[in-house]
N, C-alpha and C positions, 0 to 999 in steps of 0.2 A: 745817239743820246741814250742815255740810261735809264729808266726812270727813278725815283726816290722812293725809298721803301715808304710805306704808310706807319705810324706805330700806331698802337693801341690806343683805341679814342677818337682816331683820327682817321678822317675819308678822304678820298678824293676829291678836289674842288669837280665842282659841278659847272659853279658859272664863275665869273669874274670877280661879277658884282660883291660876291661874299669877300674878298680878296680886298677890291677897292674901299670896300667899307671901311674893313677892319683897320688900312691904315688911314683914312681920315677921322676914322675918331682918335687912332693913336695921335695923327695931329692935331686936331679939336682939342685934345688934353694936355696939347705942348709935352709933349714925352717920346723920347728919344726908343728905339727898340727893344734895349735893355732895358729901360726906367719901367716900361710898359709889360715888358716882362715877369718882372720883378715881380711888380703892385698885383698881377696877376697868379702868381706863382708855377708859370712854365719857363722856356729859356727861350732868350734873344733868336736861337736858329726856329727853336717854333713859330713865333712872331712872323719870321721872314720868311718861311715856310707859307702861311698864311696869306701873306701879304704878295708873294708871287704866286699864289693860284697851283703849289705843290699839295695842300693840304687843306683844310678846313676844319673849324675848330668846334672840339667837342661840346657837350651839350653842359659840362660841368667849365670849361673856360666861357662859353657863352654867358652864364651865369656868372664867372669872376668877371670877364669886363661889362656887364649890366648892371653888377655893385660897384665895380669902378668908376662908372660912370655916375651914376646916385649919387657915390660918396663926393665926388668933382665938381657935383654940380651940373650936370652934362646931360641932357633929357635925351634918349632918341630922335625924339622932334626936333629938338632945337640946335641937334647937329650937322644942320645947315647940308641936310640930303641922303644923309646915312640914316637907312630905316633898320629899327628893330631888329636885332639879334635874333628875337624867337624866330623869325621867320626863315631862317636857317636851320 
C-alpha cells in the first residue's frame, strides 16, 4: 500500500478520534461531504481524507468548521460527543 502524500497544512492523523469527530459533526450539520466542504472552503477529497485518518486538518480549516458550527447553530458540547477542535 502506498501512502498518501500529505499537502501543505496538513499532518498525519495521529489518532482516530480526530477522523471520527470531524465526520459526526459533518453529520450533526446534516451535510453531505461536498456540502461540508464547500461551506468550509477545502474539497470533498480533503474532507474524506480527514474522515479516513489519511490526514488531519489544519489549524485554519479547524477554525472554518468552528465558525461553521456557530453559524449552524452547533456548540461542540452539544454535539452529542464530538469534543472541540482546538484540541487537535
Amino acid at each position: 500500500m502506498v501512502p498518501h502524500p500529505v499537502r501543505k497544512g496538513e499532518t498525519k492523523a495521529m489518532t482516530t478520534d480526530t477522523n471520527t469527530d470531524i465526520r459526526h459533526v459533518r453529520r450533526q450539520l446534516r451535510m453531505t461531504q461536498e456540502e461540508f466542504a464547500h461551506a468550509i472552503a477545502v474539497t470533498a477529497s480533503t474532507v474524506n481524507r480527514w474522515e479516513n485518518a489519511h490526514a488531519v486538518p489544519s489549524r485554519l480549516a479547524r477554525r472554518a468548521i468552528e465558525e461553521l458550527m456557530s453559524r449552524r447553530g452547533l456548540c461542540p458540547a452539544e454535539a452529542a460527543g464530538a469534543p472541540t477542535l482546538a484540541a487537535y
